[in-house]
N, C-alpha and C positions, 0 to 999 in steps of 0.2 A: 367567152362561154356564157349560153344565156341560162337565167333564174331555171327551167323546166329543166335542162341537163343538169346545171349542180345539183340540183335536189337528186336528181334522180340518178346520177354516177353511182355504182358501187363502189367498196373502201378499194379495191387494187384497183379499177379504173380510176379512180379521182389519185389515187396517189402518185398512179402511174405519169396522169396528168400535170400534174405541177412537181414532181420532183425535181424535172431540172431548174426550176426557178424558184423552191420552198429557201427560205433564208435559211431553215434550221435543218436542212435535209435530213426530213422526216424519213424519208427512205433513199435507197438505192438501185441502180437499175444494173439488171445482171447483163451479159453480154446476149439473150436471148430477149430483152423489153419490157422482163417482168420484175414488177417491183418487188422490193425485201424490205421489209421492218428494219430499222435500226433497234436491237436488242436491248443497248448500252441506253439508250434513251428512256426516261423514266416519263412517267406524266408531270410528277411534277418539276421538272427539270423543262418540260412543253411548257409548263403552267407559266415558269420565270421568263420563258423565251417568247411568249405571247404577250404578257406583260409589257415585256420592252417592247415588243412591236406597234404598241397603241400609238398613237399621235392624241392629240390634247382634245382635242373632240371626239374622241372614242371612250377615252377616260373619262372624263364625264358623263357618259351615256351609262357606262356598264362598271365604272371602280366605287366603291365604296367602303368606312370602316372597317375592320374586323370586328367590332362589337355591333355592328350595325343589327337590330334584330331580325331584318330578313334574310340575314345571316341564317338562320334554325329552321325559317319555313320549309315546310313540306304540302305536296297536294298531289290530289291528281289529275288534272290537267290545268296547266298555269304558266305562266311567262312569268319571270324574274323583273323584267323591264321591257320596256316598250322594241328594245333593239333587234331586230331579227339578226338570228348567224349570215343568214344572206345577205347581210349588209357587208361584209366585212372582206376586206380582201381575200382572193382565192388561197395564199397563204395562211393567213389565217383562219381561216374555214379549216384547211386541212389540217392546225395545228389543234383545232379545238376536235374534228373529228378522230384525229391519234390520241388526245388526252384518252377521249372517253373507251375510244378503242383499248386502250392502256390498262381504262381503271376494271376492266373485265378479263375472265379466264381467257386464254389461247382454245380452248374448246366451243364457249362460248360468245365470242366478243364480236362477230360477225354475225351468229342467229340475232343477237341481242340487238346492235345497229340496226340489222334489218327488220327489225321489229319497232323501232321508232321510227326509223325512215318510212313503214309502210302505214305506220298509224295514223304520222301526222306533215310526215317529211321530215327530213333531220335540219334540215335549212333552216326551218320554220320556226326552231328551236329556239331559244336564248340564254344566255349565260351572264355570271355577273363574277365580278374579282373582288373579295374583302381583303383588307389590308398591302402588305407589299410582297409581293413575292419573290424573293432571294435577299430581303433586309427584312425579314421581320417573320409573324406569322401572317397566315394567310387561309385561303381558303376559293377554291373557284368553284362555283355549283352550274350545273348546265337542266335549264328545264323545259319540259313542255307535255304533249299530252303523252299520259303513261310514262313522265320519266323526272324525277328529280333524282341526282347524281352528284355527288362531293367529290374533294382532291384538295388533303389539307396540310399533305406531308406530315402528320401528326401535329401541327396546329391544336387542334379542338382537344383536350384533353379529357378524357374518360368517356369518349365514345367511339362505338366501331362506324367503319365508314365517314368518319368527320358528321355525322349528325345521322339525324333520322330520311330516310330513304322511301323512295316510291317506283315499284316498276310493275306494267300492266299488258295486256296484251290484247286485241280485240282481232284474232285471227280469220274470223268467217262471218263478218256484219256483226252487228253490235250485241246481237243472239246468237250465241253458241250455242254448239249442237251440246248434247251429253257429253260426249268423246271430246269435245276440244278439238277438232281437228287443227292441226297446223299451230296450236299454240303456244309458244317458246317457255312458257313456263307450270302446263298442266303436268310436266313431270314428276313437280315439285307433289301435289295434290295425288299422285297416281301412290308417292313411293308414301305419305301419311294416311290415304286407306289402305292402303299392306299393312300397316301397323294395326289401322285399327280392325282390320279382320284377321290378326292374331292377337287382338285380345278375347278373354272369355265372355261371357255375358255377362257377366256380375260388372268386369272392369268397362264395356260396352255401354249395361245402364247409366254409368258415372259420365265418361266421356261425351255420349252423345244427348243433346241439349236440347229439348223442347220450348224453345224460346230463339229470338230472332238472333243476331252477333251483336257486334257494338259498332256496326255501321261506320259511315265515315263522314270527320268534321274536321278536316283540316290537322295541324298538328292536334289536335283535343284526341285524334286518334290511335294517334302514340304515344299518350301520356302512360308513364308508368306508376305502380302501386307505391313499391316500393317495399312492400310487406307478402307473405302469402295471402295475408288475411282476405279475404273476398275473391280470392281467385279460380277461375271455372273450371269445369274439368276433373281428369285424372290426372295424377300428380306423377311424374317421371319415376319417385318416391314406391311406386305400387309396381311397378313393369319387373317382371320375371331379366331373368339375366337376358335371354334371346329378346325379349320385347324392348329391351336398353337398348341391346343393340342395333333393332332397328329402327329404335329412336334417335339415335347416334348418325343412322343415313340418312331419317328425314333431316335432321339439321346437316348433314354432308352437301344437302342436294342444296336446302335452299344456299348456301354458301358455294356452290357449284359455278355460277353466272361469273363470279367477281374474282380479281385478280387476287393470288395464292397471298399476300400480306395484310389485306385488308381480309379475309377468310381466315386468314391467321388468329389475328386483331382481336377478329367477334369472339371465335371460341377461344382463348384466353380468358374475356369477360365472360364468358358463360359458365367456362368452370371456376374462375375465382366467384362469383357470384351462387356454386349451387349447381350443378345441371339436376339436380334431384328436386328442387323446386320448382322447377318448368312444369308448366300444367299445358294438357294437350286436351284442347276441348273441339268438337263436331257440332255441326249446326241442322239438326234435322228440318228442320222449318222451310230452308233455302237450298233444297235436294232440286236439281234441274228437273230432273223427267221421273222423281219419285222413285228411284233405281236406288237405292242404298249406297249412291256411289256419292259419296259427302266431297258438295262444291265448293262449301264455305268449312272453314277451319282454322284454327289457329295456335300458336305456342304462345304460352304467359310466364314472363316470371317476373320477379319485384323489378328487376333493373332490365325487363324483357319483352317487345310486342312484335311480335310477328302474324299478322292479321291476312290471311290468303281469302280474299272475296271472290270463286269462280262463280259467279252470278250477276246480272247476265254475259258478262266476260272476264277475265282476270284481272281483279286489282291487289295489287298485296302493297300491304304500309309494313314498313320496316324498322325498327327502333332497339338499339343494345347500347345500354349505361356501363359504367364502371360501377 
């Protein structure tokens, strides 16, 4: 198989392709050629079985502590290590391609692929393994442009996701249109102006902000307060019962992408934490085409960042504490 075909295999083609000789038979093949998910199979269960597949020079390339502190980074667009996924045997590509596949919804886990695969190629990607995994804790992150992604088995204790997160989308050149056409995560952004054009104007003045957002600096981006104190916005605190509620789907949607235990995860810490303290602030400043259609937005709470930059295409920083 050369480098241009792996990249560019869809997930049932490529699975299709190495299932008869995947060590971990990632999938199955039905008596028609089409490949099946194995169900039973967890990512992180991939994660232990990828592990063991390293040879001594691959471990070295991509294993390091669990305390290691690039263990926590986040970005948005960045390699872990110099290693490309392309480097790596065809089974192993397809095991790191089912993790990730894994750590996403059945709804979503294929828009989402093909949304990294068409940003930057999924190949191009790199990932890195802290600690041990099936002796110990652990942690695998897989990164590159538009994507940093954890799988920690609940490793990292008191955070959703196993740390802070990055997912982006640049669907029609690196300028989108208004509309977003085709972009895997303007849903997100479509279902938090429904909220905020049923608020009044009174709670409208609050939310929407004449001033720029908080931009992006690496983790410095999802650093949390920890307090309300200073925090922007309309406070969840103010929303009428129906405006809860459908303050309740923008956070439905963005937890929508990712697999139902780690969606679980978040909002556990969101309600132990307060959902009445989450501030939901608008960014009139960085309005695309001056349409009242708010590109940039965000939810804050002490233990809370969820930062949606649609300008000039999708980047959203992700971040939930205990």
């Amino acid at each position: 198989m050369t480098e241009e075909a792996a990249n560019h295999l869809s997930r049932r083609q490529f699975v299709a392709k190495t299932a008869c000789t995947s060590a971990v038979a990632l999938a199955s093949t039905t008596l028609q050629g089409k490949p099946k998910t194995d169900k039973k199979t967890t990512a992180e269960t991939l994660v232990q079985t990828l592990y063991k597949s390293l040879d001594e020079k691959q471990r070295e390339a991509i294993c390091l502590p669990f305390d290691h502190p690039l263990r926590s980074k986040v970005n948005n667009n960045w390699h872990i290590n110099k290693t490309r996924l392309d480097q790596f045997t065809d089974d192993q590509q397809a095991m790191v391609r089912e993790i990730f596949l894994k750590l996403h919804s059945p709804e979503y886990a294929q828009k989402v692929f093909d949304q990294v695969d068409g940003d930057s190629g999924f190949g191009k990607g790199s990932f890195a393994l802290f600690g041990k995994p099936g002796s110990g804790k652990f942690e695998f992150v897989f990164t590159g442009r538009h994507c940093t992604r954890r799988c920690d088995g609940d490793s990292v204790e008191g955070a959703a996701f196993g740390g802070p997160i990055f997912y982006g989308h640049a669907a029609k050149g690196f300028y989108e249109a208004p509309d977003h056409p085709g972009n895997a995560y303007w849903f997100q952004a479509k279902r938090a102006n429904e909220l905020y054009q049923a608020l009044d104007g009174k709670q409208q003045k609050v939310a929407l902000l004449d001033k720029r957002s908080r931009g992006e600096r690496g983790n410095k981006t999802i650093e949390t307060k920890g307090t309300v104190e200073g925090l922007e916005g309309i406070p969840a605190s103010d929303f009428s019962g129906d405006q809860k509620d459908l303050f309740r789907k923008v956070l439905a949607d963005l937890m929508a992408p990712f697999r139902q235990q780690d969606a679980t995860e978040a909002m556990k810490l969101i309600e132990a934490n307060d959902i009445n303290k989450l501030h939901l602030s608008y960014y009139k400043k960085e309005d695309i085409a001056d349409d009242s259609v708010w590109d940039v937005w965000q939810v804050e709470g002490p233990k809370m960042v969820w930062y949606f930059r649609g300008k000039p295409h999708v980047h959203v920083w992700a971040n939930i504490e205990a």
